[in-house]
C-alpha positions as CSV (number, residue, x, y, z in Angstrom):
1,X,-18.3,5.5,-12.2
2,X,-19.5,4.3,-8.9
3,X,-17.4,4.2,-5.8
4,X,-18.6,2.5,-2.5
5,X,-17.6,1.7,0.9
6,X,-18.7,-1.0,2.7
7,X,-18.1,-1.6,6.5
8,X,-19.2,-2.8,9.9
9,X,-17.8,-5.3,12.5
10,X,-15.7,-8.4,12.1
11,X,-18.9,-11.0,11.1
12,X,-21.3,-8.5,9.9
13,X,-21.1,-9.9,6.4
14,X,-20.0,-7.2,4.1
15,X,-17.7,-9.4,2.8
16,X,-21.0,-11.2,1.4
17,X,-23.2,-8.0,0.5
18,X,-20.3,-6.6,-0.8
19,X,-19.6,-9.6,-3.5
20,X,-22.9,-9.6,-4.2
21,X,-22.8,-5.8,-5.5
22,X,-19.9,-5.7,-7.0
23,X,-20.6,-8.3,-9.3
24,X,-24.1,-6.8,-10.1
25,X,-22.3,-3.1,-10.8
26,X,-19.8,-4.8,-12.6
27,X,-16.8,-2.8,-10.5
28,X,-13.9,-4.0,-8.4
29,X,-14.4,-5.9,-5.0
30,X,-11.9,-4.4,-3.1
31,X,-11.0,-6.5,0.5
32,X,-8.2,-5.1,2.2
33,X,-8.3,-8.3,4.3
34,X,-8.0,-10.4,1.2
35,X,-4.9,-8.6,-0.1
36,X,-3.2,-8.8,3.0
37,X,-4.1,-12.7,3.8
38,X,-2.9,-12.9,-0.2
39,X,0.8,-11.7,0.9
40,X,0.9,-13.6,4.0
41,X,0.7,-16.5,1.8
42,X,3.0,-15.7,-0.4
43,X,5.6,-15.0,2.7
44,X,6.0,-11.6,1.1
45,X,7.9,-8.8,3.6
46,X,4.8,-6.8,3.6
47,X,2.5,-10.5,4.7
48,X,5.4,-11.5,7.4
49,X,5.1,-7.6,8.2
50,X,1.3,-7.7,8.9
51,X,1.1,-11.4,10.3
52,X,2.0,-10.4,13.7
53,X,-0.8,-7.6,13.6
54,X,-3.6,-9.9,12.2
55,X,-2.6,-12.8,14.5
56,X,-3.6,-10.7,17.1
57,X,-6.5,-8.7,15.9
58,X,-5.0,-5.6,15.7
59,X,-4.7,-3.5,12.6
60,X,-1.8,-3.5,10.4
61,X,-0.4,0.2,10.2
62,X,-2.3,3.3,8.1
63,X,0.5,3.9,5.8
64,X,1.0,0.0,5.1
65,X,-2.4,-0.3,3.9
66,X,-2.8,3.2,2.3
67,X,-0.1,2.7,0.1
68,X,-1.6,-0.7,-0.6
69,X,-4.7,0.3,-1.7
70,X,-3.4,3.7,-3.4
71,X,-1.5,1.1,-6.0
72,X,-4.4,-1.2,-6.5
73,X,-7.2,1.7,-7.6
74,X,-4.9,2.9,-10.3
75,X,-5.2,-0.8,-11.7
76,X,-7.7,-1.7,-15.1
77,X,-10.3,-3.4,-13.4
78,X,-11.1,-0.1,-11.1
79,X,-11.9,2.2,-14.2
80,X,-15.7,2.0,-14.0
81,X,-15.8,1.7,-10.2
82,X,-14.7,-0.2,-6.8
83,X,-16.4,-1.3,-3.8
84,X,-13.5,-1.1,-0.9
85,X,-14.9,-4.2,2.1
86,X,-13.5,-3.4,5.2
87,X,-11.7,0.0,5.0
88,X,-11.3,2.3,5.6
89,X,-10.8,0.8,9.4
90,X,-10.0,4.4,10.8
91,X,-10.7,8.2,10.4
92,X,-6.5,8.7,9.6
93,X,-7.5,5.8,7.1
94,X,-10.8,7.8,6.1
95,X,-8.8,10.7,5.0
96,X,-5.9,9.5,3.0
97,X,-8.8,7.6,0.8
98,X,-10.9,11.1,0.4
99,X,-7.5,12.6,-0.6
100,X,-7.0,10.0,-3.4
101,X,-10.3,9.3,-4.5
102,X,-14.1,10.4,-4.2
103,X,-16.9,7.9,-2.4
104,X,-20.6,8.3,-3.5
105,X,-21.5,6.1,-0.6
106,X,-20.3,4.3,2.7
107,X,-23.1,1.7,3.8
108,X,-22.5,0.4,7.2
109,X,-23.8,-2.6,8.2
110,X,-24.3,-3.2,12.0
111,X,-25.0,-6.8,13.8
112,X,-25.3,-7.7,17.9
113,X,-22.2,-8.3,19.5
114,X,-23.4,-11.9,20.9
115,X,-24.1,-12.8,17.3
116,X,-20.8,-11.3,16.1
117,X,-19.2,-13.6,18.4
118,X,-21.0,-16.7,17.4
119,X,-21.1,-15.9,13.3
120,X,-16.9,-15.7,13.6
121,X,-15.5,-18.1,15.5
122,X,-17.8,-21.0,14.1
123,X,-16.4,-19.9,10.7
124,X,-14.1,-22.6,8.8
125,X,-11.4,-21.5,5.7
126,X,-10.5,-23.7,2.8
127,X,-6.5,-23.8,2.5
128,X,-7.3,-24.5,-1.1
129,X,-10.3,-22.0,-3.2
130,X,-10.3,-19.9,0.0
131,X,-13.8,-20.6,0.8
132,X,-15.7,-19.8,4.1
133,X,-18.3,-22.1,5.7
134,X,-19.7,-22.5,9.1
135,X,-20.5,-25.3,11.7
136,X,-23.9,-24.6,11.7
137,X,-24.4,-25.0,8.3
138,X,-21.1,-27.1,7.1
139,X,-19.6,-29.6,9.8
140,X,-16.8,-31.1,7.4
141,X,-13.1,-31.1,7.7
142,X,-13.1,-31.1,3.9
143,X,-14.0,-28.0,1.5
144,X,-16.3,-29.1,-1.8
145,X,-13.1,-28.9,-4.0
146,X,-11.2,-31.3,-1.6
147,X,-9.1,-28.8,0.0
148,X,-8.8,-28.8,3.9
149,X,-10.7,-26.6,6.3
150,X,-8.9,-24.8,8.7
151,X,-9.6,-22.0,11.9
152,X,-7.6,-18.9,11.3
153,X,-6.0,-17.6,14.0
154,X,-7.7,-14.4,13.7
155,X,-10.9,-15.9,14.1
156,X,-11.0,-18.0,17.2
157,X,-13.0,-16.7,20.3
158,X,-10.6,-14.6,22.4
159,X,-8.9,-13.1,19.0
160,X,-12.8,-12.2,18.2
161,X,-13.1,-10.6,21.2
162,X,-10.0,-8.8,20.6
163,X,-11.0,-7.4,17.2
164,X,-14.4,-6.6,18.4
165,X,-12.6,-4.1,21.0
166,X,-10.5,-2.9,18.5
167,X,-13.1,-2.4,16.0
168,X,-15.2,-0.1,18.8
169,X,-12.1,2.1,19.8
170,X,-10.8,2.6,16.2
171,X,-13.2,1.9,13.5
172,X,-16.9,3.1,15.2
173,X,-16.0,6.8,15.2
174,X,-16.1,6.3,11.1
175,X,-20.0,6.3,11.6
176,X,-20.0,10.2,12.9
177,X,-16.8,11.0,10.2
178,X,-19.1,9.7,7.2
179,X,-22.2,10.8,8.5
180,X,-20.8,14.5,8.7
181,X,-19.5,14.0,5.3
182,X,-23.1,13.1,4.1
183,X,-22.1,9.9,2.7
184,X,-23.9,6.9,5.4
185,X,-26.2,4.9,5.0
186,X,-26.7,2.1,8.0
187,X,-28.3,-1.2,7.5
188,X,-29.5,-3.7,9.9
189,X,-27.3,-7.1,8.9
190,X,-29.2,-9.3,11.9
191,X,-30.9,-10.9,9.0
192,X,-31.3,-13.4,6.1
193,X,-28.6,-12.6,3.7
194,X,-31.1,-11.6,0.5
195,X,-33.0,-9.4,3.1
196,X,-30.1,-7.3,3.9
197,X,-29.1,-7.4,0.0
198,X,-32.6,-5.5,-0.9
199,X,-31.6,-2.8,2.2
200,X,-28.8,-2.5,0.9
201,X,-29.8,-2.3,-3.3
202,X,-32.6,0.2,-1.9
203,X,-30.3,2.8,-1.0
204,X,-27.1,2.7,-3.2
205,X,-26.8,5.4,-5.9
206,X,-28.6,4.7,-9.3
């Protein structure tokens, strides 16, 4: 059984690396984000709860998302592993997970701020598959599957800027918690995506 965390800041591309991994372990891709985004859709309470938060680019509340993530590790598909992207977001966070569940690993992936900046808010969202392209790569209004591309709210400049602060003050001091739990492993993500997949496949447990 193999259990991994995999974080950074907003645009480092874990989202990516972390995909990437999970499919080749054959264990659960676990995205926080995506769960949450899935029940705003769905105009759940716990999506109209959270909205407000991720509009803004602040976190949703600990015990929202630890009770969350609690129910979705007991499911089928976590039985020979998960890969959580994007949390734990904060050492409160940190320690409700290592009360549920061993980690064998926490890779942390770390970009420039300028290229933080520029990576999210050029970044489009189909309304219909859900998939992410950029306008330096991808200048369309229109995803591949015909669905239309949109901005999120949470990724436009000054709500990048936002989450970038937030990020520093609440999710940074994770690099000393895991560190001092002998668990990180940091990877340079300023680089061509299979590049940072090799760092990455270099240092995960066998």
């Amino acid at each position: 059984m193999l259990r991994l965390i995999f974080f950074g800041p907003p645009g480092a591309g874990k989202g990516t690396q972390a995909e990437r991994v999970a499919a080749n372990k054959q264990i659960a891709h676990i995205s926080t984000g995506d769960m949450l985004r899935g029940e705003i859709r769905g105009a759940t309470p716990l999506g109209l709860a959270a909205k407000g938060f991720m509009d803004r680019g602040e976190l949703v509340p600990d015990d929202v998302i630890i009770g969350m993530v609690k129910e979705r590790i007991g499911k089928p598909d976590c039985a020979d592993g998960f890969l959580f992207d994007g949390f734990p977001r904060t050492v409160a966070q940190a320690d409700a997970l290592l009360a549920i569940t061993p980690i064998d690993r926490v890779i942390n992936i770390s970009v420039p701020t300028q290229q933080l900046v520029a990576r999210i808010s050029g970044r489009r969202m189909c309304d219909g598959c859900g998939t992410a392209y950029h306008l330096s790569t991808y200048d369309k209004d229109i995803c591949k599957c015909g669905g239309k591309l949109y901005h999120r709210d949470d990724d436009r400049a000054e709500t990048v800027e936002n989450r970038l602060r937030v990020y520093e003050e609440s999710t940074a001091p994770l690099v000393k918690y895991f560190e001092e739990h002998g668990l990180l492993a940091t990877v340079n993500g300023d680089a061509g995506i299979d590049e940072v997949g090799t760092k990455i496949a270099a240092i995960l447990p066998a």
